[in-house]
N, C-alpha and C positions, 0 to 999 in steps of 0.2 A: 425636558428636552430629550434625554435616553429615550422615554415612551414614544417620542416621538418618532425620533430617529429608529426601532426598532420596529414597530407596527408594523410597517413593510414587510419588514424579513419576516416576521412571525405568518403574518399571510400567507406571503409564499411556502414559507416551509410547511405553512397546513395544507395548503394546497396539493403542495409538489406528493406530499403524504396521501391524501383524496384519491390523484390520478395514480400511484404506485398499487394500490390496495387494489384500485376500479382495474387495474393492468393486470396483476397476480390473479382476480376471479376471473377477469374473462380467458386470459391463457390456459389457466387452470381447467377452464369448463372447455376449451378449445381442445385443448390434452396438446399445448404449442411446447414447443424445448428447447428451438434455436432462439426464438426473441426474450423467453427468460432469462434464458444463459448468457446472452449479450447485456441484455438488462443487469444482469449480477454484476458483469465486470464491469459494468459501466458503475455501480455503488461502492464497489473496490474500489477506483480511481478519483469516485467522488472521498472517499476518507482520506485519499493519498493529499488531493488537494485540499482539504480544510488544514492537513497539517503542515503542507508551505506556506498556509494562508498564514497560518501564525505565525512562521516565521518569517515569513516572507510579507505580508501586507500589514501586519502588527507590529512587528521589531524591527524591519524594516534590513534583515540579514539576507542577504540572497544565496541560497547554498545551492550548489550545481552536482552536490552528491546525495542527496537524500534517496534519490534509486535504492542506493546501496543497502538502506536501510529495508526498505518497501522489498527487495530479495529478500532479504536478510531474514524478513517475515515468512515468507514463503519457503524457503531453503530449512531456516530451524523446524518448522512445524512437520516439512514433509520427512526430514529424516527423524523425528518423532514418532512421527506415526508407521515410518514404514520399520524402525530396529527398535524403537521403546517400548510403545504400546498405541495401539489404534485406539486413544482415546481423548478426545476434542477435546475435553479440559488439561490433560499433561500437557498436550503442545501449545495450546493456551500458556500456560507458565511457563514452559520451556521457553516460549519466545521470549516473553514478557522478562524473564532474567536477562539473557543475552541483548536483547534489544536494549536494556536499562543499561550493561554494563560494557558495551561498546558502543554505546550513545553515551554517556560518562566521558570515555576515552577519548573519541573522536572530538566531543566539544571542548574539552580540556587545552584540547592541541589548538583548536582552530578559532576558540572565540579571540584569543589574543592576538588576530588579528582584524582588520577592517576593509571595508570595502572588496576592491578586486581579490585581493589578497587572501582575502575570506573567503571570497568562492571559488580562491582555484584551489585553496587547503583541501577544501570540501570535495571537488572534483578530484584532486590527485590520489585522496582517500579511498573514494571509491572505484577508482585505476586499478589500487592494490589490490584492494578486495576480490574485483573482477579477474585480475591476473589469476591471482593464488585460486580463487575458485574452478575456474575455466582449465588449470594445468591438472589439478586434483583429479584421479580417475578414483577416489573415494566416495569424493563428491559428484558421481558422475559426468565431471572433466565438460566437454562440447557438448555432449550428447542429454546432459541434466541428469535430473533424477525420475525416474521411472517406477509404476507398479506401485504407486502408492494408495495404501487397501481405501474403500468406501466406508466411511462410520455412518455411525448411529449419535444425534448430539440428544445429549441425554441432557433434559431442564429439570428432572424432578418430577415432576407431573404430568410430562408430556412427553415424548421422543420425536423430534424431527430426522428424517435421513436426509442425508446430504445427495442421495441418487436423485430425489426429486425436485424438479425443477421451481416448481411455486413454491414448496413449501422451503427451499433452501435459500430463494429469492427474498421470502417474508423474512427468514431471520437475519440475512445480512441488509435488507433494510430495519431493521430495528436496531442492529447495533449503530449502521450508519447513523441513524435520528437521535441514538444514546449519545452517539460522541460528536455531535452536532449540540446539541442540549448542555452538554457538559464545554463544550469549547465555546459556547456563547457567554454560558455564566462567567466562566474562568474570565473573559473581556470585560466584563462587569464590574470585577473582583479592584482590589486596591493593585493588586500584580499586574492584570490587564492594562489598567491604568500608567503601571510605571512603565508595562511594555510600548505604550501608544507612545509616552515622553521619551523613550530611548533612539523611536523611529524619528519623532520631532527632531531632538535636540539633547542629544546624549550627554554632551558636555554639562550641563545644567542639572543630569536627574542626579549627582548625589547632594546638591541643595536641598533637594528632597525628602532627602535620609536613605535614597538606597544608593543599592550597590549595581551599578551598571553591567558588571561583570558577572556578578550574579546571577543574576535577574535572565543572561544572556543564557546561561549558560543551563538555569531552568530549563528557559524555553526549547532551547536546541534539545536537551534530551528528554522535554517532553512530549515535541514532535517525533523525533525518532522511535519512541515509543508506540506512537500513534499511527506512523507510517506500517511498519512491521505488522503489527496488530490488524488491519486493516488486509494488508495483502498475504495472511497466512489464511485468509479464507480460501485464496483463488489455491491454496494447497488441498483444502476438501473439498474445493470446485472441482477442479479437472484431476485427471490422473497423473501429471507427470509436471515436473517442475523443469527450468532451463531459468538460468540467471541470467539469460542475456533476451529473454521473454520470447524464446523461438516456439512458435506453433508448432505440434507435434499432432501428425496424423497419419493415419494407417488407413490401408484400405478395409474397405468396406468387406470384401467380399469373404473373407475370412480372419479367424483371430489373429491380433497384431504380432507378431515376434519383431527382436532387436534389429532385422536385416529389411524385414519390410518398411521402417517406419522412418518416415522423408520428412526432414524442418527445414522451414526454408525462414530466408532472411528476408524481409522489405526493408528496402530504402525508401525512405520517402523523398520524391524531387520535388521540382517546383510546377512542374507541371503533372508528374501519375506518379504512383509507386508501382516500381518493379522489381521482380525478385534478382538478385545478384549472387546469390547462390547456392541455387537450387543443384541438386546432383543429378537432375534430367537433363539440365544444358550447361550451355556454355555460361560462363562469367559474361553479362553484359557489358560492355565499355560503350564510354559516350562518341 
């Protein structure tokens, strides 16, 4: 029945594989930069959602803060790289620390509760985070973090730079398919198992022999793990980090300095998005 139930998805994922590969040769041979570069963050976002998936469509937890985490990736690695050392595997573990032990903390607090309760834990969490970050002029305060250097990821055998766009697109698809691979098993597993029974019918799983609370509290910090990890690429993607995910751009016409360089906000409505505050106009009101 699992083979069954699986077949599908394995298709698609070799698929979705097929057309990523056939996209990275022809852009590549194109010499393209804007559809890679969108393409990357679009495989950033796909890691962010495998790791709600789990906890969200597996353990059946709905957490309305896990953003916090997915900055949290991107913030630890870039001030790694721009005052430790520009080197993709230190911010790698840098993250991967911090991410473990305020994903520890955070689920600590919040699995002990349920339902709504759960996800405004989670949401008010990441409130903090966002305040204390956003007042912080260490942290780069509104403006983010800026001037964060270009590496070299070094595999051993091979060096990928992060300046180019296929070949930087190839390796955040491979980690994507890594932790795709690795979160499918993990579903497999006797854990996965007690996480599908927690989303059924949690009252029942220490019938079981497990620990509900446990089990919970795995998953939570090992999505937050996942999220972080995931969105510390978009730190050797672009040059400049903002926690509150503001586009940062400079003109064209000369090198960027701090005075030329205008973020602007979208809101999304229900009918367009328009920017609400940009520092060329006014504040839109409805």
């Amino acid at each position: 029945m699992d083979d069954l139930e699986t077949r599908p998805q394995r298709i698609l994922a070799a698929a979705f594989l097929v057309f990523a590969l056939a996209f990275a040769a022809f852009g590549a041979m194109a010499g393209d930069t804007f559809f890679l570069r969108l393409a990357t963050e679009a495989l950033i976002l796909a890691g962010l959602a495998m790791a709600v998936d789990v906890l969200l469509g597996y353990t059946g937890l709905l957490s309305l803060g896990h953003a916090l985490f997915f900055g949290l990736g991107a913030y630890v690695s870039a001030l790694a790289l721009k005052h430790w050392a520009p080197s993709f595997w230190g911010a790698l573990g840098a993250t991967l620390a911090v991410a473990t032990l305020l994903g520890s903390v955070a689920g600590f607090i919040s699995i002990r509760a349920r339902g709504v309760y759960f996800a405004l834990i989670t949401f008010g969490l990441a409130q903090v985070v966002y305040k204390a970050v956003y007042n912080t002029r260490e942290l780069g305060g509104s403006d983010g973090i800026l001037g964060i250097p270009e590496i070299q990821i070094n595999f051993g055998l091979f060096t990928a730079p992060a300046a180019s766009p296929a070949g930087f697109f190839l390796v955040v698809l491979a980690f994507v398919m890594l932790m795709y691979l690795a979160l499918a098993y993990l579903m497999r597993t006797p854990f996965g198992r007690a996480l599908l029974a927690i989303r059924t019918n949690e009252p029942r799983v220490p019938f079981l022999g497990y620990d509900s609370s446990r089990a919970k509290l795995i998953a939570f910090t090992e999505t937050t793990k996942s999220a972080p990890m995931t969105m510390r690429w978009c730190s050797v993607h672009v040059p400049s980090t903002d926690f509150r995910a503001v586009r940062i751009t400079a003109p064209s016409s000369s090198p960027p300095t701090p005075r030329r360089w205008r973020a602007r906000c979208i809101r999304c409505c229900a009918a367009s998005c328009r920017p609400i505050c940009s520092p060329s106009r006014p504040r839109a009101t409805r």
